[in-house]
Every structure is written in structure tokens, then in C-alpha cells.
N, C-alpha and C positions, 0 to 999 in steps of 0.2 A: 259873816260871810264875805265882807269886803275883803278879807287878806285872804280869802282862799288860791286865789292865781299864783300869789308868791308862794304859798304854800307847797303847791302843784312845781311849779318852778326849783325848791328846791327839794322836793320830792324826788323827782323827775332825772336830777344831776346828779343824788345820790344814790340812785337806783340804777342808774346809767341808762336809762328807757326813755321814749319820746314823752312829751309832755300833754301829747296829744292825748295818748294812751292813758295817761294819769286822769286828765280831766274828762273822757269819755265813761273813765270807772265813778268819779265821782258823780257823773251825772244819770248814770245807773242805781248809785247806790242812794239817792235825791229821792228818785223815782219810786224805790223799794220802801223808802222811810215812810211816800207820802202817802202811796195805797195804803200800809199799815196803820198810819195814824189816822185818816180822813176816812178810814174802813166802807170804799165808795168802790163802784164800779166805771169810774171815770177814767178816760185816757186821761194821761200828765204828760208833761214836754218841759226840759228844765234848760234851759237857756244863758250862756253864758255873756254877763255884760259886758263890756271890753270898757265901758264908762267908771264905773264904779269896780270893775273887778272883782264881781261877785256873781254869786247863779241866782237868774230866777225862777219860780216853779210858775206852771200855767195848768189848767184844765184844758182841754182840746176836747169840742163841740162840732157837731154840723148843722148848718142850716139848714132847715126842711118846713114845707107847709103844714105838717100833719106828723105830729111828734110821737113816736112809738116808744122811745127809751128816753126818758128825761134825761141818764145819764147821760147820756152819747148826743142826744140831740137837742136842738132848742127851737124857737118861733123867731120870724124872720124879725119880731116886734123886740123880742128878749134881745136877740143878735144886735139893733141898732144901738139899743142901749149900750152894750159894750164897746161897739165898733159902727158908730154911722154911716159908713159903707160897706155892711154888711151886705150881702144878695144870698138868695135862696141859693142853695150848694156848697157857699163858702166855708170857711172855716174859721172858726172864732177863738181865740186864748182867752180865757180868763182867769185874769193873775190869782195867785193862791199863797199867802203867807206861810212863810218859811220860817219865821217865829215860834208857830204854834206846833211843829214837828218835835221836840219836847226830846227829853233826854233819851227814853227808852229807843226812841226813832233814831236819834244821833247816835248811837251805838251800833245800831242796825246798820248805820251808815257806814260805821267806821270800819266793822268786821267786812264788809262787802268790797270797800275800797281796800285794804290788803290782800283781799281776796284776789282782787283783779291785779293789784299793783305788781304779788305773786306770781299768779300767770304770765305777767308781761315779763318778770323776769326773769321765769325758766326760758320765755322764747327767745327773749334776746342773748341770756346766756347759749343756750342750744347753738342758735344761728352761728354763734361767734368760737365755740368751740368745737363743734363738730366736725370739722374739716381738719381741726389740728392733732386727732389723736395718733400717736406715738410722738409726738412734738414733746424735745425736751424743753422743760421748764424749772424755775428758780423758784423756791416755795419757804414760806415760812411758817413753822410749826403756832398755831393759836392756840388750840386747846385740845386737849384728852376727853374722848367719849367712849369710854371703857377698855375696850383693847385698840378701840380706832381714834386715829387723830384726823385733827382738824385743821386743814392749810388754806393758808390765804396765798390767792393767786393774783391779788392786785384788785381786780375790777370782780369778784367773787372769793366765794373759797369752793374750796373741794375737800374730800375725802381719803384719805391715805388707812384701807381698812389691815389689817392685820394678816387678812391673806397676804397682800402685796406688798408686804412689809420682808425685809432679810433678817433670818434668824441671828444674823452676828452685829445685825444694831437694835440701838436704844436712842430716843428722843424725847428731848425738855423741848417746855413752851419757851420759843424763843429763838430752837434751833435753826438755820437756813441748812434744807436741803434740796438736792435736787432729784425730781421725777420726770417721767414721761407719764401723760395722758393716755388712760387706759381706757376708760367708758366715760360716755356725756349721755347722761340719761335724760329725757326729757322730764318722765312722770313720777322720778324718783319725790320724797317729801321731804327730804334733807338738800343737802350741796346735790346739786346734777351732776359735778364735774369728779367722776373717779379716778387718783393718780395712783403710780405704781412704782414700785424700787426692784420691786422683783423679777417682772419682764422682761427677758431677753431684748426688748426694743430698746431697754434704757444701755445695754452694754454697746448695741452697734450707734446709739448717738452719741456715747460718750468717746466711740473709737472715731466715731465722722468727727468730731471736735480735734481731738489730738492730732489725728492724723490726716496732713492734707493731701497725701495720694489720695482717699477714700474718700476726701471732700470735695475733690475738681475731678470725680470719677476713673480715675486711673487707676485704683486697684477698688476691686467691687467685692460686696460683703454679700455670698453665698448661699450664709446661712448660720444660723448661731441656737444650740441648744443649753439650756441652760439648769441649773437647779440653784436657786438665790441662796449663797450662804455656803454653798459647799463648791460648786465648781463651774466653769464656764468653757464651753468648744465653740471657736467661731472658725468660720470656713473661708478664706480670702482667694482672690485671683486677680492677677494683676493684666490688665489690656496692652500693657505693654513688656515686652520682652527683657527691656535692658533695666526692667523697674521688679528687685524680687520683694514680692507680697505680704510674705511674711516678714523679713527681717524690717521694710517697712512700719508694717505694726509693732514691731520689737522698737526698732530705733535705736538710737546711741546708746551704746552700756543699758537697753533695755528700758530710757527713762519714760519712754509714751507709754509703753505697756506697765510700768511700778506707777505712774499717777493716776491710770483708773483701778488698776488694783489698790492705790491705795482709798479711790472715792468709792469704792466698793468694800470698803473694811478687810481688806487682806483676801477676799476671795482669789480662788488658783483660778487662771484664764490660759486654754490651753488655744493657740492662734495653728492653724491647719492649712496647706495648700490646697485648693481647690482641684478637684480633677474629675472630667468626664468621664472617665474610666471606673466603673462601680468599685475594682477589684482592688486599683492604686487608690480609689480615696476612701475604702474601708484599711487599709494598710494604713496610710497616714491617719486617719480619725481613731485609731487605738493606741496610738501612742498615748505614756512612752513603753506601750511593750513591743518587743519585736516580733512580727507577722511572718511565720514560714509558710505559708500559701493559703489562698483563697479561691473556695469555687461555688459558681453559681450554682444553689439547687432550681431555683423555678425564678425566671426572669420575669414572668408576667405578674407574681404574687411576692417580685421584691423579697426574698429568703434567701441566704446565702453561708456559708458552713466556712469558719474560720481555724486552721489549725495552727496551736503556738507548740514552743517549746515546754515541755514538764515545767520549767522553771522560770516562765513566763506567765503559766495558765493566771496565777493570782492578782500579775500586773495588768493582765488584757481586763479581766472583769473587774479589776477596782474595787475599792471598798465597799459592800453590799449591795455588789452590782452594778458601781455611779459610772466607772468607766464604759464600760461597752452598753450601759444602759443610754447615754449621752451621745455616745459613736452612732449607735440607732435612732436613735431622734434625730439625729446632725442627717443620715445619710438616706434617712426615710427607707429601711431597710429592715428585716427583721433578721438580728445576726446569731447565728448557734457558734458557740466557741468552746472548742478542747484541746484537749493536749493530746501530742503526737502518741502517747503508752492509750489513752482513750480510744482513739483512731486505730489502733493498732488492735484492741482488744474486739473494737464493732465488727473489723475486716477479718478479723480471725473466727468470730462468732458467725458470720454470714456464710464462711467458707465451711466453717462445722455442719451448718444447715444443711448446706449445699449436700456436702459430702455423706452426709446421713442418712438424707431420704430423699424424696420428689416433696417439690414447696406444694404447697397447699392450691396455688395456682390452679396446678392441673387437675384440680378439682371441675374447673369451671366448664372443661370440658364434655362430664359428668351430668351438667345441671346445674350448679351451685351458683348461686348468683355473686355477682363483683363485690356488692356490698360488705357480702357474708364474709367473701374472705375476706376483704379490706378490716373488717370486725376481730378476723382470726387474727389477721397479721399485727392488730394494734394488741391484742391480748398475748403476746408472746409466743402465738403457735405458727410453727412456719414449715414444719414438715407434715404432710400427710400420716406415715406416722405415727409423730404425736398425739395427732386430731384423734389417729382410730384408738388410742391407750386410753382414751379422757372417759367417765362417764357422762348423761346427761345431765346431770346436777355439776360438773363442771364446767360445762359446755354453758348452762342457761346462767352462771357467774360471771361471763362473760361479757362483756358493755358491748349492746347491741346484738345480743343473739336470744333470742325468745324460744317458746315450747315447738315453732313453725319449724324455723330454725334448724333447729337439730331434728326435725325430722326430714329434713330436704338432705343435713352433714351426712347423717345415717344413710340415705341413699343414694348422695355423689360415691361415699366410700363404698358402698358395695357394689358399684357399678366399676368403680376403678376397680376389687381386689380383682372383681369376675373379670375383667377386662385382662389384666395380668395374669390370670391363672391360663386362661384360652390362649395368650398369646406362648405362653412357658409352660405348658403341662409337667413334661420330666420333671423340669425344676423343682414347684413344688410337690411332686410325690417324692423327687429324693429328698426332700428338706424334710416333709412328712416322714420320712422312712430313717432318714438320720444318714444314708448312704447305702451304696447297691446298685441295683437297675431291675425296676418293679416289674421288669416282663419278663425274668430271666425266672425259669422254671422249678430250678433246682437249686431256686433261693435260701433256702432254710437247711438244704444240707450242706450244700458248700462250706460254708464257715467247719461247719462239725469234721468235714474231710479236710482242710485247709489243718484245723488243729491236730487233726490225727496226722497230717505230713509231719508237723513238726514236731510228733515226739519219735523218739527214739525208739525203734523193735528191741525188745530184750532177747529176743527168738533168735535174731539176726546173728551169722554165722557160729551158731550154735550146733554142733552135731550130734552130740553125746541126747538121747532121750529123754533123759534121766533129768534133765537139767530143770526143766520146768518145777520136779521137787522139788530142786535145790535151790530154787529160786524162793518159791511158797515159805519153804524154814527160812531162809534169809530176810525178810520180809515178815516174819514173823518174829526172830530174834531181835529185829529192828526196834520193834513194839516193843518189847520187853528190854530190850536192855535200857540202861539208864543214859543221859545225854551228857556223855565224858567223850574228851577225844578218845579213850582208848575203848573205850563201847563203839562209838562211830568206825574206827580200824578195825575192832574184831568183827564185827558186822561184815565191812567190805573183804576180809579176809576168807568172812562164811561163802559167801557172795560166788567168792573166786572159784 
């Protein structure tokens, strides 16, 4: 027990903890051995000698007249024994060897003092790291723990797990690379300290490094969306006028922006001007496709409608989505994008609506509740119309329309037809009727005298009596003769 201070000491240095802290676990874990071994219900007090550089254990007594727990107390007579200035009240130590706490105790000891030594240095890690995360840092690769590696950070390690790893690297023990501090956990049971290659924080430190606009605050970083491995948007704007932003982060022949692409394993970094303007910096955050106009649909819910050219539509949205999915992360925006033949088909489709029938709206005048028709109009019905073609087994297919439902549709519509019928009577009895005018009396002969105008009187200046005979045989000759032109001539020659 003599060399335990040196012990603690260089415990202490390589733990990077106060020493204090070392030897208060030790003397906890003293205290744990000796209840255990001496299996007593005595106070113990372990005291460090600064003589000899060791700890020594005591029992802790009080002095009292009239002794109720042997452990705890003793007679004022026992007391002088140990200490001849004992007094009733005081407090007595009686040394207790340290010898006798025996192997199984020493182990108790030792699990206890890591236990504590632990504790101390997740809090001094904590302390020391907490403040620093997005802080880039220099790391060297120690060891592989399945898909996660293990980095030493100098005065700890950390953890570099596989999420926050980039799909376009690989790392040996041995490797130096560099991260940003992602999470400093306190309660974690591994490293506390989580770093990250993937996080967008590691692209805007690695531009504050390159680029000293961005590091004496002259052009200021936006905003940066990122997907590790595939692509990168960061958003720049410069404080000053005569300083452009972007070409900045470019640099000479490009060479600030090809050295973190190159510390990033070739990922694409696409560098964007900043602009307060929602409409100009969805415009520039899709490049490189060309933007033929943008309009805000709902300025409060951040949505906004992008139209490109036919032969852009592919280049805005990027490859399974990464462009315009990154443009909306970048712009905190939720962005809809088509092409102008798209646009062109919606407006056409809305004006068929239109032109068709009355929207289902004027339903609501009816009765019909907003919901309902919000319901219709997501389900692709948008003329009234429509609505009344549908049976209820369509109606209740519909997302958000139940058996109530379609009984309220059923009498918005027949309060509108009734509504239109009263307001157009004529109208529809002529539609009912196909044509006419349903109060005219001498409805059903007219046509019959109309057709009798249009045929020809055979009677018509005819004088001869006789003629109607000649008519009957002609008209009978007709019948009978055969269908030759020269049957047809002898016929109209009977005729004559």
C-alpha cells in the first residue's frame, strides 16, 4: 500500500483526470473491501498518509455513557484506551489492518476503482468535448469494430460508426483522416466522442479552411445540403460587393474547390449564390438545369411550382431525384417540378373542367360540406356532372367519403338539379322533348302538316277526271314492272 500515491499519480496523467478524483475512488473502494471482509456494521474512514504514501483504514465510534450499538458506539473507558483524550461525544478511529482485506476484497477493490476511474473520464472527456462539436479534427484510424471504426483523438478515442461513414471510402488501421465531431455522449459504454465524414458540417469546415473570404467572415456559408458520397450544394454570399462568392470558393483554375473534392474522394460540390429572393435562389439551387419560371403556391407552407423545359425536366430532377431533392433541403422549400408540355396538359385539363360543367364547389351552396368536396376534388371529380354519373359504390371508393357522405352528395345534387330546373323551366322540357315548344297546342300535328307541305300534289293542275285512274295504273305498272331503266321510262311514259 506504500506505492499506492505513485500509483494514483500515474494513473491520474494517463487518464488525463485529477488525482484527486483517483484517490477518492480508491478510498471508496477501501471502504467497500472492508465492510465486505470484516462483515460488521461499523462506520470505516480510510485516510491517506502523506508519511509513508499509503492509506490507512479506521473504524469510526462515538463516545457515549450508555452504549446502545456496540458498533457505532463505545464507553468513555474503551475510548481512553484508544485515544486519552477521549471525552464523552468525541469521536474515536480505531486503526483496522489492511492486511487482513485478502484477495477476494482486493479485487472488489479494483473493479470499484475502474469503476470510478470511468466515471471520471467520461466527465472530463464530456467537459472537454462538448463545446467542440462540428469542430474539425485530425484522427487516426486504431481499430475496426465491425462496420465501425475506432479513432484516436489524442487525449481519447472516438467512434467513426458507418452511418457517418461516405459510401466512396474505405479505411486501414493506421489511416489519418479527418472528421468533425458529431455527438459527445456522456452515458454512452464505449468512446463518448462520435465523429462524422458524412455531415454536411465537415464540407463547410473544410471550405472555412481553404477559403479565407469564409474565414475573416467576408463571404458567409448559407447553408449546405448534402448526401456523403453522391453530391454536395452549399449556398454562399458574399458581405461585400467587390468580393464575388462563388468564384471565391472556386478559386484559381478551380484549385480551392478540386482540394476538398479531392478530401472528399471525388464527390460533385455544386457552390450556389445566395439570395433572399425565394424565386432567384430556387433558380440558381437547380442548376445546372435552366429554370423558365417559378411561382409561389403557399408562402406560409414554404411550396412552390417550378417549370423547366421538356428537355431540362431530367436535368432539374437529377438522378433519382438527388438534384431537386438537395435544391429543397438547400432552400427549405418543398419544390413540384414539370415540364412546360406538363403544365400545358394541367391548364388544358382545368379549362375542360371548366368548360364542361359547374365544379363541384357549387355544391357547397347546397349543403355539402368543404371537406367533402376537398375529398372530391383529390379523387378526380371536379364537375358536378361527374359527381351525379358516379354510383354510391363509387362515391364511398373514394379517400375520405363514407356511407354519411354520399348521402348529404345525393342531396347537395338534387337541390342544385331542382335549383336549375326552377330557375330554366323551357329549357329543360325542350331538352325533355328533344325540340318544339311544349305549350303550343297543335304540337303533334304540325310536323304531319309541315310534311304534307312538302310533298308534291299529284292532283295539282291536273284537269282531265280521269287522271286519278291513270295515276292508280301507273302506280301499279310501277309495282310490277321489273327495275330496268327502260321499265323506269315506260312507267313515267304510263304516268304521262
Amino acid at each position: 500500500m506504500d506505492s499506492i500515491f505513485q500509483s494514483i499519480e500515474i494513473l491520474s496523467k494517463e487518464k488525463g483526470i485529477d488525482a484527486q478524483i483517483v484517490l477518492d475512488a480508491v478510498k471508496d473502494a477501501m471502504l467497500i473491501a472492508a465492510r465486505k471482509h470484516f462483515r460488521t456494521t461499523e462506520n470505516y474512514d480510510a485516510v491517506f498518509d502523506e508519511k509513508s504514501g499509503g492509506l490507512k483504514l479506521f473504524a469510526v465510534k462515538t463516545v457515549t455513557e450508555v452504549v446502545s450499538d456496540p458498533a457505532l458506539e463505545m464507553t468513555l473507558a474503551e475510548a481512553r484506551r484508544v485515544d486519552p483524550g477521549a471525552e464523552v461525544g468525541s469521536v474515536v478511529r480505531i486503526p483496522k489492518p489492511t492486511d487482513a482485506l485478502g484477495r477476494i476484497s482486493a479485487q472488489t477493490a479494483k473493479q470499484v476503482i475502474f469503476q470510478k476511474v470511468r466515471e471520471a473520464e467520461r466527465d472530463t472527456i464530456y467537459r472537454e468535448y462538448s463545446d467542440r462539436v462540428g469542430e474539425l479534427v485530425n484522427t487516426t484510424i486504431k481499430r475496426v469494430e465491425g462496420l465501425d471504426l475506432v479513432v484516436d483523438l489524442g487525449k481519447t478515442e472516438a467512434r467513426l460508426p458507418k452511418r457517418e461513414q461516405s459510401r466512396l471510402e474505405s479505411y486501414s488501421v493506421g489511416d489519418r483522416v479527418r472528421c468533425v465531431i458529431r455527438i459527445v455522449d456522456k452515458s454512452s459504454k464505449g468512446p463518448g466522442v462520435v465523429v462524422s465524414r458524412a455531415d454536411s458540417e465537415l464540407v463547410k469546415r473544410l471550405f472555412e479552411q481553404e477559403v479565407p473570404e469564409i474565414y475573416d467572415g467576408t463571404v458567409l456559408i448559407k447553408g449546405c445540403a448534402r448526401e456523403a458520397g453522391e453530391r454536395t450544394k452549399i449556398a454562399v454570399f458574399s458581405r461585400d460587393r467587390d468580393v464575388d462568392s462563388v468564384g471565391a470558393c472556386v478559386g484559381m483554375k478551380g484549385m480551392r474547390v478540386q482540394s476538398i473534392i479531392r478530401e472528399l474522394r471525388g464527390e460533385k460540390i455544386d457552390i450556389i449564390e445566395f439570395s433572399d429572393d425565394p424565386v432567384q435562389f430556387a433558380t440558381h439551387a437547380l442548376s445546372p438545369a435552366k429554370i423558365s419560371r417559378v411561382t409561389v403556391l403557399d408562402p406560409l407552407e414554404h411550396h412552390m411550382e417550378v417549370i423547366v423545359d421538356d428537355s431540362q425536366l431530367s436535368l432539374a430532377i437529377g438522378k433519382k431525384g438527388q438534384n431537386v431533392r438537395l435544391a429543397a433541403k438547400l432552400l427549405g422549400w418543398k419544390i413540384d417540378i414539370k415540364s412546360e408540355e406538363e403544365k400545358r396538359q394541367e391548364v388544358q385539363n382545368a379549362i375542360n373542367q371548366l368548360s364542361t360543367g359547374a365544379p363541384v364547389s357549387a355544391l357547397i351552396e347546397y349543403g355539402l360540406a368543404e371537406a367533402t368536396v376537398d375529398a372530391l376534388v383529390k379523387g378526380d371529380i371536379g364537375t358536378v356532372e361527374r359527381l351525379g354519373g358516379m354510383t354510391p359504390e363509387q362515391l364511398e371508393s373514394i379517400p375520405g367519403i363514407d356511407d354519411e357522405a354520399v348521402g348529404r352528395i345525393q342531396q347537395a345534387i338534387n337541390g342544385y338539379y331542382g335549383q336549375e330546373y326552377t330557375d330554366n323551366p323551357g329549357e329543360f322540357a325542350e331538352e325533355s322533348r328533344g325540340g318544339g315548344d311544349a305549350n303550343s297546342s297543335g304540337g303533334a300535328a304540325e310536323p304531319a302538316a309541315e310534311a304534307a307541305a312538302g310533298t308534291p300534289d299529284l292532283n295539282e293542275n291536273v284537269e282531265d277526271p280521269g287522271s286519278d285512274t291513270m295515276l292508280e295504273s301507273a302506280e301499279v305498272g310501277a309495282e310490277s314492272a321489273p327495275v330496268t331503266e327502260t321499265g323506269i321510262d315506260s312507267v313515267k311514259e304510263s304516268a304521262r
